[in-house]
LUMLO-817210 format. One record per residue (C-alpha): residue number from 1; residue in three letters; y, z, x. Coordinates in nm, 4 decimals. Example, Ala and Ser with C-alpha at 12.3 -4.5 7.8 and 13.67 -1.06 7.14 Angstrom:
# residues 2
<marti 1; ALA; <-0.4500; 0.7800; 1.2300>>;
<marti 2; SER; <-0.1060; 0.7140; 1.3670>>;
This chain:
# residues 142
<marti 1; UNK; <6.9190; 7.9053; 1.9076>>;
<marti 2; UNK; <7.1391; 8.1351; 1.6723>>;
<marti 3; UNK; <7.1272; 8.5259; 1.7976>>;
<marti 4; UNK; <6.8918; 8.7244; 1.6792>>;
<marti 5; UNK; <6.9369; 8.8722; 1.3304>>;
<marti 6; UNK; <7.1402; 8.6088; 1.1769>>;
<marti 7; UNK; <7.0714; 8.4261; 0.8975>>;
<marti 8; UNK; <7.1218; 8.0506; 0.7721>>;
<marti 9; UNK; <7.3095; 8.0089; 0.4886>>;
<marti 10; UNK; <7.4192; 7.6611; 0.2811>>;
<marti 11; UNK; <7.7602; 7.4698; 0.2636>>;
<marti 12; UNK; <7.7801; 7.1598; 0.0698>>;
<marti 13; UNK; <8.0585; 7.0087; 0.3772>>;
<marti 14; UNK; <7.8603; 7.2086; 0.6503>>;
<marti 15; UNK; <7.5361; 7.0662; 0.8424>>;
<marti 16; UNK; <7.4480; 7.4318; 0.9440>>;
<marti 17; UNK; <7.6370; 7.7560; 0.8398>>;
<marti 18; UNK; <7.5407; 8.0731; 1.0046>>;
<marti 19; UNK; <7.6286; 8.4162; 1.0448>>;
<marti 20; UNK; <7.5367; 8.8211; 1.0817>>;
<marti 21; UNK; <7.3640; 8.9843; 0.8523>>;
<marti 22; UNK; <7.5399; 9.3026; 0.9191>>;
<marti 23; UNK; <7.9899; 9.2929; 0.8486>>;
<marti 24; UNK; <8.1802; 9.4383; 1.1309>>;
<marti 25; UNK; <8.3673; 9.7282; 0.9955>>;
<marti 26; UNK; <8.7286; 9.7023; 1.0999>>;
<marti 27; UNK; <8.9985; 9.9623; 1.2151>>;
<marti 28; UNK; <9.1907; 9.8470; 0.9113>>;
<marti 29; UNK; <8.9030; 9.9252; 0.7108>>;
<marti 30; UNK; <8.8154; 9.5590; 0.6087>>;
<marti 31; UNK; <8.4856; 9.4030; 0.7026>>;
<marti 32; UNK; <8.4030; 9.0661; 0.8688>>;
<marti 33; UNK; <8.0907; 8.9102; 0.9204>>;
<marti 34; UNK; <8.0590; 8.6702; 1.2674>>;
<marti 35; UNK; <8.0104; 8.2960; 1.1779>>;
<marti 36; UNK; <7.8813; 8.0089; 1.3281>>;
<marti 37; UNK; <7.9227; 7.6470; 1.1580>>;
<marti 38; UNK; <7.8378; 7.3057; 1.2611>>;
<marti 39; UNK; <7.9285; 6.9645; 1.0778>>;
<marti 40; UNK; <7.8489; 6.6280; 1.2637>>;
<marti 41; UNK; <8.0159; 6.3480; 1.1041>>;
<marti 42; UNK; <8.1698; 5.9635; 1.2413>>;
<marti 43; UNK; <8.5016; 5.9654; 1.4357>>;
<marti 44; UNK; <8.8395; 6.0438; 1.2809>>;
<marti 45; UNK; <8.9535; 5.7049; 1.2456>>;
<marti 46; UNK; <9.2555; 5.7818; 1.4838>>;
<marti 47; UNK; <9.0506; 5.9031; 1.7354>>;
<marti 48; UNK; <8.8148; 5.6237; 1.9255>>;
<marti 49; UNK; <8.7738; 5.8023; 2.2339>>;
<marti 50; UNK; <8.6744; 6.1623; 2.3870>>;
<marti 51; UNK; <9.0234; 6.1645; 2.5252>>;
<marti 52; UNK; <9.1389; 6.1654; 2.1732>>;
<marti 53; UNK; <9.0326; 6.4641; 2.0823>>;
<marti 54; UNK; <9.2062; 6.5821; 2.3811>>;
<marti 55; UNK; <9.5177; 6.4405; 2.2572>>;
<marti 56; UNK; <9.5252; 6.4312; 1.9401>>;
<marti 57; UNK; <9.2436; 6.6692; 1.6974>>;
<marti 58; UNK; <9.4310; 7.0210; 1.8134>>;
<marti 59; UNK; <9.7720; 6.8969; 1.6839>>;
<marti 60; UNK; <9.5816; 6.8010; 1.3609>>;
<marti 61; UNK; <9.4222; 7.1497; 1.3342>>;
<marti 62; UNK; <9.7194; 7.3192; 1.3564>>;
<marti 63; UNK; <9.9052; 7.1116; 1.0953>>;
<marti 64; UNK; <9.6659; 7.1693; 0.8757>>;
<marti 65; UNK; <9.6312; 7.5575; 0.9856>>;
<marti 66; UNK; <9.9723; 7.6378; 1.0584>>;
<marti 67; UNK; <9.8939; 8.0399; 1.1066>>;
<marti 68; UNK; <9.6717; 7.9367; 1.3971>>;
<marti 69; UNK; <9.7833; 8.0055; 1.7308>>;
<marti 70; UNK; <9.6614; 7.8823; 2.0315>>;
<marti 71; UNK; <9.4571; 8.0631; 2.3184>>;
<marti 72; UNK; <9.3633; 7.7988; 2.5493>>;
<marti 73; UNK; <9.1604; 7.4537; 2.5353>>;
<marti 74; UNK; <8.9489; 7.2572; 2.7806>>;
<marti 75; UNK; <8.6982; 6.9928; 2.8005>>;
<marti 76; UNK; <8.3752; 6.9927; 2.9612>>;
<marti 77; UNK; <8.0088; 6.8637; 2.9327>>;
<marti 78; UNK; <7.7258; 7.0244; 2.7941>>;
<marti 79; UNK; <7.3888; 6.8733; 2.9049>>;
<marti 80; UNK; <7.6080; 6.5391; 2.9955>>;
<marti 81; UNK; <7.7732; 6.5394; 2.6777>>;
<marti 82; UNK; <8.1594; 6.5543; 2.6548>>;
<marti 83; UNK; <8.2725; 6.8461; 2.5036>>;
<marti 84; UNK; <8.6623; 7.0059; 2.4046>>;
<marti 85; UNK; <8.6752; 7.3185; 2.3353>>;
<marti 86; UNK; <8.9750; 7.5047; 2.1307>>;
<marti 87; UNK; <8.9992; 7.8390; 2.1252>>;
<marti 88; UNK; <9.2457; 8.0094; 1.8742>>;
<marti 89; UNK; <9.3593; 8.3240; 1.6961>>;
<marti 90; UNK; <9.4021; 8.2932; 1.3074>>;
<marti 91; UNK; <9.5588; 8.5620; 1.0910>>;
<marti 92; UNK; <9.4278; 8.5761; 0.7296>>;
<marti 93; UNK; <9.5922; 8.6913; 0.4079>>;
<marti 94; UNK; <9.5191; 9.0179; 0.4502>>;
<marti 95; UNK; <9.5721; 9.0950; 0.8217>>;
<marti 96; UNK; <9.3015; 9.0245; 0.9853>>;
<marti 97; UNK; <9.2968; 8.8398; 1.3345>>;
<marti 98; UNK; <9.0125; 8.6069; 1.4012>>;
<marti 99; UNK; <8.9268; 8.4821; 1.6987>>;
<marti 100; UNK; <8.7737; 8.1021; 1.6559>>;
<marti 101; UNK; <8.6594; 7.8838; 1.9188>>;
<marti 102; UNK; <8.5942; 7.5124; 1.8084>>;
<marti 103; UNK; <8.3482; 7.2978; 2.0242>>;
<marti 104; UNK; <8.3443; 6.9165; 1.9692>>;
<marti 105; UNK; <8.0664; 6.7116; 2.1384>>;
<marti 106; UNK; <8.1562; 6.3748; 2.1605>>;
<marti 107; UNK; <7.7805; 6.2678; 2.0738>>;
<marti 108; UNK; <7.8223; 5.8802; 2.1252>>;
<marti 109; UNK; <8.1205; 5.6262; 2.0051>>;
<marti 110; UNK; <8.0214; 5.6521; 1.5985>>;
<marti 111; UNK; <7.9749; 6.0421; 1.5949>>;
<marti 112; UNK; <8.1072; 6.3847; 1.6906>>;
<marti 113; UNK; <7.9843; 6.7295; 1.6206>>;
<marti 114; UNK; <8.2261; 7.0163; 1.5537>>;
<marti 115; UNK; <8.1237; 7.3552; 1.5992>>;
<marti 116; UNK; <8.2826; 7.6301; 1.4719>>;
<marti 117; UNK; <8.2257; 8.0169; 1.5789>>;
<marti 118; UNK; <8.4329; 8.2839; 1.4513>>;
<marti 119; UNK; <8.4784; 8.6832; 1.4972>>;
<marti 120; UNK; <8.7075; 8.9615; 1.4115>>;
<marti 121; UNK; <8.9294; 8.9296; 1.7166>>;
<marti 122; UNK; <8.8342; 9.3559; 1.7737>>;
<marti 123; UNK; <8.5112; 9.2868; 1.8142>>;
<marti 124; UNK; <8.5141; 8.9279; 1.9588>>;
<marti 125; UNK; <8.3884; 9.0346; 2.3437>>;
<marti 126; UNK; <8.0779; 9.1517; 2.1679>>;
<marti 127; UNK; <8.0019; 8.8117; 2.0450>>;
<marti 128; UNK; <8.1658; 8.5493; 2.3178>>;
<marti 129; UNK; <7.8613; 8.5195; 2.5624>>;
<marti 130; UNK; <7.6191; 8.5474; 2.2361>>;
<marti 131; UNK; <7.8230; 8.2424; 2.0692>>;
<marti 132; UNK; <7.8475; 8.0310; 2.4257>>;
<marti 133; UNK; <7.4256; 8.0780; 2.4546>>;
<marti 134; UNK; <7.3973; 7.9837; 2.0965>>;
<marti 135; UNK; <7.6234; 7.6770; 2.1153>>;
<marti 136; UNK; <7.4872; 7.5736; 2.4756>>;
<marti 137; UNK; <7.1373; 7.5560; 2.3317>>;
<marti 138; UNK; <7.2139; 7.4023; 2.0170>>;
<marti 139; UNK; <7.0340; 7.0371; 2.0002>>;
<marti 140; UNK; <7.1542; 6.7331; 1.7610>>;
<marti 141; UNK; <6.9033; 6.5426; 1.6129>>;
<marti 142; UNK; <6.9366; 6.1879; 1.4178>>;
């Protein structure tokens, strides 16, 4: 269930791409429009268990992202599924801090689901309980 007011969009590497229709003005001046992204694809080939991700997908990310810092990670379950969540603070080009918080559901042993939800980091409280509902309720279907 994506919050109300947001719209769908279309990414050709992206299952589902969503995101306000309205851009948060920032105190710099800059705008930045809340995001939510989801891309279910097979395993990483180094990765053939949930504990992987554990151990080894947030070292990846932040090779790959090296201005991405790290707020704090956990797994849990979700409606029985396995989930690791990875929550992060990026600094773009031109200054601005997002907050990102990546969920992987460890759907069965061929297939994951990464979701992606991402705000300004000023106005992230406004959206962290609105992005947890929206991810909670979010259903995978073959």
């Amino acid at each position: 269930r994506l919050p109300l007011g947001w719209q769908v969009g279309s990414h050709e590497k992206l299952d589902l791409l969503a995101g306000s229709q309205l851009e948060d003005e920032l105190e710099n001046g800059t705008k930045f429009r809340a995001t939510l992204n989801v891309k279910v694809a097979p395993h990483p080939s180094e990765i053939t268990s949930f504990a992987g991700y554990e151990a080894v997908y947030k070292n990846e990310i932040f090779k790959s992202y090296p201005s991405m810092e790290e707020i704090s990670s956990s797994s849990t379950k979700f409606d029985g599924v396995d989930v690791y969540v990875l929550n992060v603070r990026n600094t773009g080009p031109d200054g601005t801090v997002v907050r990102q918080t990546a969920y992987l559901f460890y759907l069965n042993d061929k297939y994951f689901a990464a979701v992606w939800v991402a705000a300004a980091e000023e106005t992230w409280d406004s959206y962290s309980s609105v992005f947890n509902d929206s991810v909670r309720t979010l259903k995978i279907v073959e």
